[in-house]
RODO-2510 file (C-alpha; in nm, 4 decimals, decimal comma):
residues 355
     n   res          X          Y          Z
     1     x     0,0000     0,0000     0,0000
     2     x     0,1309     0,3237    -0,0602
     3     x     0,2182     0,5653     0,1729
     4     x     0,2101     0,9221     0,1875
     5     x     0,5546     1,0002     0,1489
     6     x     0,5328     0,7793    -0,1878
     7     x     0,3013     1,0603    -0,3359
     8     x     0,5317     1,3031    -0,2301
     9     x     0,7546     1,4199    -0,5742
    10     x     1,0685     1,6098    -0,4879
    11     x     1,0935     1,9103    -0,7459
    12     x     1,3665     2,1203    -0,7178
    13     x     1,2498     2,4598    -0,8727
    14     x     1,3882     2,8081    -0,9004
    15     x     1,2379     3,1341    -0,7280
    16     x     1,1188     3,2534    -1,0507
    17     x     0,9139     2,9497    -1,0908
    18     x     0,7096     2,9988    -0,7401
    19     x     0,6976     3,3516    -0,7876
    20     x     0,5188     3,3831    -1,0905
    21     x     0,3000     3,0998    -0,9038
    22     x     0,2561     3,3447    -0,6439
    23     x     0,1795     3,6297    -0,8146
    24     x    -0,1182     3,4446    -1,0606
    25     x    -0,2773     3,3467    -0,7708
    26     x    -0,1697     2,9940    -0,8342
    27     x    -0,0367     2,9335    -0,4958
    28     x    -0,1984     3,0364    -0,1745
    29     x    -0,1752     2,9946     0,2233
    30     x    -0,4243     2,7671     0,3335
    31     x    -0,5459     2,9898     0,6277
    32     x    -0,7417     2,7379     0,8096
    33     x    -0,4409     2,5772     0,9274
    34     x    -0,1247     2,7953     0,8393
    35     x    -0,0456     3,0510     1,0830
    36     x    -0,0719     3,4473     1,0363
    37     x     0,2694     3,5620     0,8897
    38     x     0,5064     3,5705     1,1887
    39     x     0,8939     3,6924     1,0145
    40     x     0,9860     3,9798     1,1729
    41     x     1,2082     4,1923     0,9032
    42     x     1,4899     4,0971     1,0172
    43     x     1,4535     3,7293     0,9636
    44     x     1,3345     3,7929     0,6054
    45     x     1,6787     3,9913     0,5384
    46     x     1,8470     3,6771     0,7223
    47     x     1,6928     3,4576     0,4388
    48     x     1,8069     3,6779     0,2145
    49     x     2,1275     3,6565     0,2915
    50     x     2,1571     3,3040     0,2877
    51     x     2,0609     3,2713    -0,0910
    52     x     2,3036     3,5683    -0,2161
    53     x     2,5375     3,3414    -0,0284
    54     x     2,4204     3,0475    -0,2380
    55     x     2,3904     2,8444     0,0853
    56     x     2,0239     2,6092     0,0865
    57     x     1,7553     2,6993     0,2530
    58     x     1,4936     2,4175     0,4079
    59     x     1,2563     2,2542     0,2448
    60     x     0,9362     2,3987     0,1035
    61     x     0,6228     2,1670     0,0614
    62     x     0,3064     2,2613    -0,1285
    63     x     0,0497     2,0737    -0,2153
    64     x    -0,1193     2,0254    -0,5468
    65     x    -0,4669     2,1216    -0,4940
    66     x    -0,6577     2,1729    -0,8448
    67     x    -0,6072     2,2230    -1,2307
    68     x    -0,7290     2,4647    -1,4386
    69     x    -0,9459     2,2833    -1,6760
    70     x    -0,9314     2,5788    -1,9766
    71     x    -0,5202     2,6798    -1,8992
    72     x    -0,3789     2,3646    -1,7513
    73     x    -0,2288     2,5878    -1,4897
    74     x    -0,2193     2,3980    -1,1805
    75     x    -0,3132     2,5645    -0,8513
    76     x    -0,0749     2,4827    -0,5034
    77     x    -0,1154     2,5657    -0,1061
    78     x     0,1394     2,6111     0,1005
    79     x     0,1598     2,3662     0,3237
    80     x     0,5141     2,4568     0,4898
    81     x     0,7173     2,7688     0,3935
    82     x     0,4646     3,0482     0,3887
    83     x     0,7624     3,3107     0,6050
    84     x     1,0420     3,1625     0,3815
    85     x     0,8331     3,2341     0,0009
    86     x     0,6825     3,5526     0,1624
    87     x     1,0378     3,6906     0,2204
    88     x     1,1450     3,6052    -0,0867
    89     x     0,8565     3,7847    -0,2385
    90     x     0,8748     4,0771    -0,0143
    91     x     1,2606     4,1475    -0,0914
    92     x     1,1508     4,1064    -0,5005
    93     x     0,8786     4,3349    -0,4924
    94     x     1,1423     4,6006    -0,3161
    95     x     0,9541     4,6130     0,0933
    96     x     1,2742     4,6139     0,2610
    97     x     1,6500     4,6526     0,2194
    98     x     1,9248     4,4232     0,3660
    99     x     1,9550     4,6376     0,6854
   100     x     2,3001     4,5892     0,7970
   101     x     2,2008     4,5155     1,1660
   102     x     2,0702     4,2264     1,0302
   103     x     2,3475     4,0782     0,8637
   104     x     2,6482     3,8535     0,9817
   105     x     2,9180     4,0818     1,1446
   106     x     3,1780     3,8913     0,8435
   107     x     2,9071     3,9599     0,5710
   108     x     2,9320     4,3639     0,6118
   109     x     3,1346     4,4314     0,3173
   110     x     2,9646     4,2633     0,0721
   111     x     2,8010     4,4167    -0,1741
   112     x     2,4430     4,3772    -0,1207
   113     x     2,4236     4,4981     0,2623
   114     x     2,2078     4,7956     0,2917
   115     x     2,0302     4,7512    -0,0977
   116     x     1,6856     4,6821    -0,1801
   117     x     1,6305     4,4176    -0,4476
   118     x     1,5860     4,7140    -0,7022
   119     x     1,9198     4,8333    -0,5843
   120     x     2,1532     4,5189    -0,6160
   121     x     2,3686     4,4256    -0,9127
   122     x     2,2515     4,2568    -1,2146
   123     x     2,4410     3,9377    -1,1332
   124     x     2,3202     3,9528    -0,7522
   125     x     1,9437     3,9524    -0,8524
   126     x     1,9814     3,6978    -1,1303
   127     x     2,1338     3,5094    -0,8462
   128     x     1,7562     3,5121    -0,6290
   129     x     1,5781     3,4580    -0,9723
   130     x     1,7299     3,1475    -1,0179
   131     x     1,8351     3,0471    -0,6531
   132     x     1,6940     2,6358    -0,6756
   133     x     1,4028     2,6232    -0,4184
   134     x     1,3680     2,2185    -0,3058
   135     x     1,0294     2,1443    -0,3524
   136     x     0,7953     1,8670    -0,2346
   137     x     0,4679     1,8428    -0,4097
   138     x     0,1942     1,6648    -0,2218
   139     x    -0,0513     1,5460    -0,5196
   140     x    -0,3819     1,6303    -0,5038
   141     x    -0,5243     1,2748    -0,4017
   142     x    -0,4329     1,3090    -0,0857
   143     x    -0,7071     1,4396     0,1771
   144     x    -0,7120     1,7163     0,3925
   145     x    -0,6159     1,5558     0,7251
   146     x    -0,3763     1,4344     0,6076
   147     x    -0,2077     1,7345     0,4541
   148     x    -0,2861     1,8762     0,8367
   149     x    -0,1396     1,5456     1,0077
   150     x     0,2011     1,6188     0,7993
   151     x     0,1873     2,0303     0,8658
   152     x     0,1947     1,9294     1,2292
   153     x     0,4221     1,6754     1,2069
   154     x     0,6795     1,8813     1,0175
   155     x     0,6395     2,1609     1,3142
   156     x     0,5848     1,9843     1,6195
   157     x     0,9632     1,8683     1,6571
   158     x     1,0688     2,2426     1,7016
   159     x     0,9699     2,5929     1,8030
   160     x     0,8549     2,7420     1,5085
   161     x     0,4900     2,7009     1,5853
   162     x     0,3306     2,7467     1,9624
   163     x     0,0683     2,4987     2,0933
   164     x    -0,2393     2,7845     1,9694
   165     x    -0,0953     2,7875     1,6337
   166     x    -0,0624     2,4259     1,6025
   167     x    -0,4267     2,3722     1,7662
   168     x    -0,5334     2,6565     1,4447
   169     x    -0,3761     2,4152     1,2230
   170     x    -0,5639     2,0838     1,3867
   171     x    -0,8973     2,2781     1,4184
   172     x    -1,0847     2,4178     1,2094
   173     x    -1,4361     2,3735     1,3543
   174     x    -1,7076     2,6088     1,5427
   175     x    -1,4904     2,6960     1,8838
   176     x    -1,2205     2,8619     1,7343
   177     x    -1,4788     3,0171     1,4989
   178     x    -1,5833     3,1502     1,8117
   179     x    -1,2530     3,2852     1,9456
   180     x    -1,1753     3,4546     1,6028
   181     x    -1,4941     3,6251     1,5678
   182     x    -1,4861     3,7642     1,9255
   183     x    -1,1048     3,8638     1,8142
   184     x    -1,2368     4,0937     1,5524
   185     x    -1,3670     4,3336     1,8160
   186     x    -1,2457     4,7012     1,8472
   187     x    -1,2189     4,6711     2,1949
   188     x    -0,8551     4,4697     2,1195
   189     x    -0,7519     4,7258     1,8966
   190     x    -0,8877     5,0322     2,0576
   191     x    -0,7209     4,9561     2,4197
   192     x    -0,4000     4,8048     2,3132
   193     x    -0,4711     4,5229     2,4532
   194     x    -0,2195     4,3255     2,2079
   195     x     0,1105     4,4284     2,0131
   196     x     0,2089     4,2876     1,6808
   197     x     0,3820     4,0345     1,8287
   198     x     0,0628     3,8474     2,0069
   199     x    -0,1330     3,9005     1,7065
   200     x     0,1431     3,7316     1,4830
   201     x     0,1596     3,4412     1,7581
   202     x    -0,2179     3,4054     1,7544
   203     x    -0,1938     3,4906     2,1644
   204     x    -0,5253     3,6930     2,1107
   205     x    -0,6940     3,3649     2,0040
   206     x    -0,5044     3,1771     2,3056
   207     x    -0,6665     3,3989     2,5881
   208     x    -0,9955     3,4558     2,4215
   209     x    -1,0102     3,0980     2,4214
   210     x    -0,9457     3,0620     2,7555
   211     x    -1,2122     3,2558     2,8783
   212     x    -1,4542     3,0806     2,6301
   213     x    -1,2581     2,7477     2,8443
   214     x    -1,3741     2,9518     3,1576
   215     x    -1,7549     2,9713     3,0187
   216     x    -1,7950     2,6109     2,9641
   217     x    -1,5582     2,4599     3,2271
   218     x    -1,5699     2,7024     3,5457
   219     x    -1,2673     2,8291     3,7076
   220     x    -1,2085     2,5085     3,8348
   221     x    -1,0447     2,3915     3,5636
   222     x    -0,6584     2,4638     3,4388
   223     x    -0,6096     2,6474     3,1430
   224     x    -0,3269     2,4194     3,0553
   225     x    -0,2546     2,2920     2,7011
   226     x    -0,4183     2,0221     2,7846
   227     x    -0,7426     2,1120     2,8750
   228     x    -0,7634     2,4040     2,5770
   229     x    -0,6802     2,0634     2,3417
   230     x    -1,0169     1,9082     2,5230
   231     x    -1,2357     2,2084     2,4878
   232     x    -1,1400     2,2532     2,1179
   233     x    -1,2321     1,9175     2,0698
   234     x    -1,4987     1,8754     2,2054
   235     x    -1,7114     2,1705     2,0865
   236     x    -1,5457     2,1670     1,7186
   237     x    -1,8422     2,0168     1,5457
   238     x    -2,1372     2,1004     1,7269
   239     x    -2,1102     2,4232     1,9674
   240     x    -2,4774     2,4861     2,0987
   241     x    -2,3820     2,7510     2,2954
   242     x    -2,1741     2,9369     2,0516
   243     x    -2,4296     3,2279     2,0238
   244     x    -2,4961     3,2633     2,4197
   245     x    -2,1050     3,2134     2,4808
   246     x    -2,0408     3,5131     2,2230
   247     x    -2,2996     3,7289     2,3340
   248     x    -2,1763     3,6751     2,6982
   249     x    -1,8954     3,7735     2,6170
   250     x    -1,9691     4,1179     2,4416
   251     x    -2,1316     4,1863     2,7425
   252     x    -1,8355     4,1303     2,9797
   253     x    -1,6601     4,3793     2,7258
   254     x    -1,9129     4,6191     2,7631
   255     x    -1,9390     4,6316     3,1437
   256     x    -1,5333     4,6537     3,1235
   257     x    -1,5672     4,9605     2,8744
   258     x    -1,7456     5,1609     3,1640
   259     x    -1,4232     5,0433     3,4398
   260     x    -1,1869     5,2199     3,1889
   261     x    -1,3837     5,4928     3,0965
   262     x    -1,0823     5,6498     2,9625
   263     x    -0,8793     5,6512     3,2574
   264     x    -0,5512     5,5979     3,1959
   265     x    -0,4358     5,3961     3,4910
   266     x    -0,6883     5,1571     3,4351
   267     x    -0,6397     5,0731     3,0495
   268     x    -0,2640     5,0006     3,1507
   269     x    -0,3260     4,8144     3,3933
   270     x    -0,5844     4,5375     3,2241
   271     x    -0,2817     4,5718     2,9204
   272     x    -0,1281     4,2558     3,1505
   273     x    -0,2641     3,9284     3,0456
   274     x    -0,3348     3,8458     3,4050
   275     x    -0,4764     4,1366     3,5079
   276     x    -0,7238     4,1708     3,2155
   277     x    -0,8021     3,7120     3,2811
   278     x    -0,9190     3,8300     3,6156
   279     x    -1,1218     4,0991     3,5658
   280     x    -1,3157     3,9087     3,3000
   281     x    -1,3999     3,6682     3,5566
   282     x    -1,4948     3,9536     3,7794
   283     x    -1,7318     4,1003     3,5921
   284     x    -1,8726     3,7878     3,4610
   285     x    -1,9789     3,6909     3,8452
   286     x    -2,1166     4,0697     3,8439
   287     x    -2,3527     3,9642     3,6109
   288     x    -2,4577     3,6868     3,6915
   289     x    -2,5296     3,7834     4,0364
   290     x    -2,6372     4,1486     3,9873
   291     x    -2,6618     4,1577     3,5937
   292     x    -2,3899     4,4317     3,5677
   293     x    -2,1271     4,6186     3,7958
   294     x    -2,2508     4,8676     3,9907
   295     x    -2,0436     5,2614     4,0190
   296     x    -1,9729     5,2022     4,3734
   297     x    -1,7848     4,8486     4,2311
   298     x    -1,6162     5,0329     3,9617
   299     x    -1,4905     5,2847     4,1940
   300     x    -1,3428     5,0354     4,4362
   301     x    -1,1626     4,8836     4,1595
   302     x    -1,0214     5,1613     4,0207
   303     x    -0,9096     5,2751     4,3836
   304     x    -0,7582     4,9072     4,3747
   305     x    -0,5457     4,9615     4,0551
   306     x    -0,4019     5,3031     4,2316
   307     x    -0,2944     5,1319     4,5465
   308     x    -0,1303     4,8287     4,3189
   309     x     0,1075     5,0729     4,1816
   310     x     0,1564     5,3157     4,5203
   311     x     0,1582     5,2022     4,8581
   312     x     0,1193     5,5536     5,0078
   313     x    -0,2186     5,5816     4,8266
   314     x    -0,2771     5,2166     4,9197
   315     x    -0,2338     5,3272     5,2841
   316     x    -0,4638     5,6492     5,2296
   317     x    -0,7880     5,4463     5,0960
   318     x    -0,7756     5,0753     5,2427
   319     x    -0,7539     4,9460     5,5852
   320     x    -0,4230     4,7264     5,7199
   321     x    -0,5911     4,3676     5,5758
   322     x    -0,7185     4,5187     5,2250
   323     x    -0,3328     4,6526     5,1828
   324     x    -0,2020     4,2766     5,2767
   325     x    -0,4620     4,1132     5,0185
   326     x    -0,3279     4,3996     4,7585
   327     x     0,0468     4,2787     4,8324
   328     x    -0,1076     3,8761     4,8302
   329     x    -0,2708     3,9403     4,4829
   330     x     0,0454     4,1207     4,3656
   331     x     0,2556     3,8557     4,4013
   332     x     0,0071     3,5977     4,2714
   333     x    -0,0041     3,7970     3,9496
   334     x     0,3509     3,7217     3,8762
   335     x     0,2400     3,3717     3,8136
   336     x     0,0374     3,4455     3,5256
   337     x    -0,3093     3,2785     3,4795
   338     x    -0,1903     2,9105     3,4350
   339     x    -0,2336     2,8244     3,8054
   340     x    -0,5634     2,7774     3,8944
   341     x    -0,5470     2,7895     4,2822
   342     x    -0,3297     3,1578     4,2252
   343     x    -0,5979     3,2487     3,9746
   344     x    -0,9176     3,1654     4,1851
   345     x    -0,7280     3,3154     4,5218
   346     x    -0,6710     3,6549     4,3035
   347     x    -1,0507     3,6237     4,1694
   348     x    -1,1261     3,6127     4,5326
   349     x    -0,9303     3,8730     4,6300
   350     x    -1,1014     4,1327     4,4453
   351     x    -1,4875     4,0254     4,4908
   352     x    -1,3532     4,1416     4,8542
   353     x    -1,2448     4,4623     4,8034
   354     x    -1,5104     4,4898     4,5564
   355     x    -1,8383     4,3927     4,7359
***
């Protein structure tokens, strides 16, 4: 029986070949499993490099997916190399130079450092244009999962991908549907709640996710790999409570919109991961109890933020114990919300000074 490394062709092919793929709109990133694009510039220049060096670069699979019945053009996704082939189409199409900070303290001389592809020598960019890419071609018989099974495969053995971006790549169903939907919010965006960096390492996704986890599971339960693994599994298919969960959710954004209420202090402080984990879980016992947080609440907690970052003030608004839970909820912060018994004890603390 063949396997699916026998339907695997090795093709070695130069750039030009996969760019003018690329830029017919013959080969694509499969989004529902490949990650968002995650090279910061200066790894793109580092690939870069490499090739005007004539030294290999890793392997690049794609898999045949369709072909054009009318042109015979045949149509590829990327199953692993998206950052390497978007570098190498960047640097063509002239959106960054070969920054010399970048570049190998013995490579400073050459000719190239500093240039944009426009910019190098005739010989340098008929170099890239014909630089031999190794390819493997996955044909087109073989089925989705297992296209996914090998992406994960390929990745799992190193640190290219984290565990959320290898879950995007294993799941594809209605909870991280969910997650992504609820990402699209302004309330991310308007607050600053994540830098590029998150966003490109799909740790928006993560801690929506594991407040959706919180929703269906209680606080009782870890947010380990683990159990975010379970959760996506088990509502991937059928997620009844998609709708409810979503629109819980917008509400726990809303009620936090009135806490800021542009002050300052405040939107820095829910900027920490931690912070921001517990306050969702704050205001979703709010509502539930009392269907919102009331002004008194929100004025408590925003007399809370003050004393976290100045013990005189601390000393000014809150009695001896309130100032020791402040100091016992600093230090469980430094944790981050992995540990359930520091995350329920900080949850704890502040329905105290809150109620």
């Amino acid at each position: 029986m063949a396997t699916i490394n026998d339907q695997i062709n090795i093709e070695p092919q130069k750039v030009k070949w996969v760019i003018d793929l690329m830029n017919a709109s013959l080969l694509t990133v499969d989004n529902s499993f490949q990650r968002n694009y995650v090279w910061l510039e200066k790894h793109q220049i580092k690939l870069i490099e490499t090739i005007l060096l004539g030294f290999p670069i890793p392997e690049i699979y794609l898999w045949q997916k369709d072909t054009d019945s009318k042109s015979g053009n045949m149509k590829f996704s990327i199953i692993d190399g998206q950052q390497r082939l978007g570098a190498i189409l960047n640097f063509i199409n002239d959106e960054f130079s070969l920054q010399a900070i970048a570049i190998d303290e013995k490579n400073l001389k050459m000719n190239f450092v500093g240039k944009k592809f426009s910019e190098l020598s005739d010989d340098e960019r008929s170099a890239i244009w014909k630089f031999k890419l190794s390819l493997r071609i996955v044909g087109e018989e073989i089925e989705r999962n297992d296209v996914v099974n090998m992406f994960l495969r390929l990745n799992s053995t190193n640190m290219s991908l984290n565990p959320q971006e290898l879950r995007n790549a294993e799941f594809e169903g209605l909870f991280i549907k969910a997650a992504a939907e609820i990402a699209e919010n302004q309330f991310w965006k308007k607050h600053t709640i994540f830098s590029i960096q998150d966003l490109r390492r799909m740790n928006d996704i993560q801690l929506i996710s594991s407040i959706l986890l919180f929703f269906r599971m209680g606080i009782g339960e870890d947010t380990t790999q683990a159990n975010f693994n379970k959760v996506y599994d088990l509502y991937n298919e059928e997620y009844s409570e998609k709708d409810e969960d979503q629109k819980l959710f917008y509400s726990i954004i809303s009620e936090i919109e009135r806490i800021i209420n542009n002050e300052k202090d405040v939107e820095r402080f829910i900027r920490k991961k931690t912070h921001l984990y517990t306050l969702f879980l704050l205001v979703y016992y709010f509502i539930r109890k009392q269907g919102g947080i009331k002004d008194k609440q929100i004025s408590s907690f925003k007399n809370f933020v003050l004393a976290y970052n100045d013990a005189n003030y601390a000393q000014q608004i809150f009695d001896k114990n309130t100032q020791e839970d402040i100091q016992e909820y600093k230090k469980l912060s430094s944790t981050g919300t992995q540990g359930k018994t520091n995350r329920m004890r900080r949850n704890d603390i502040l329905k105290k000074i809150l109620e």
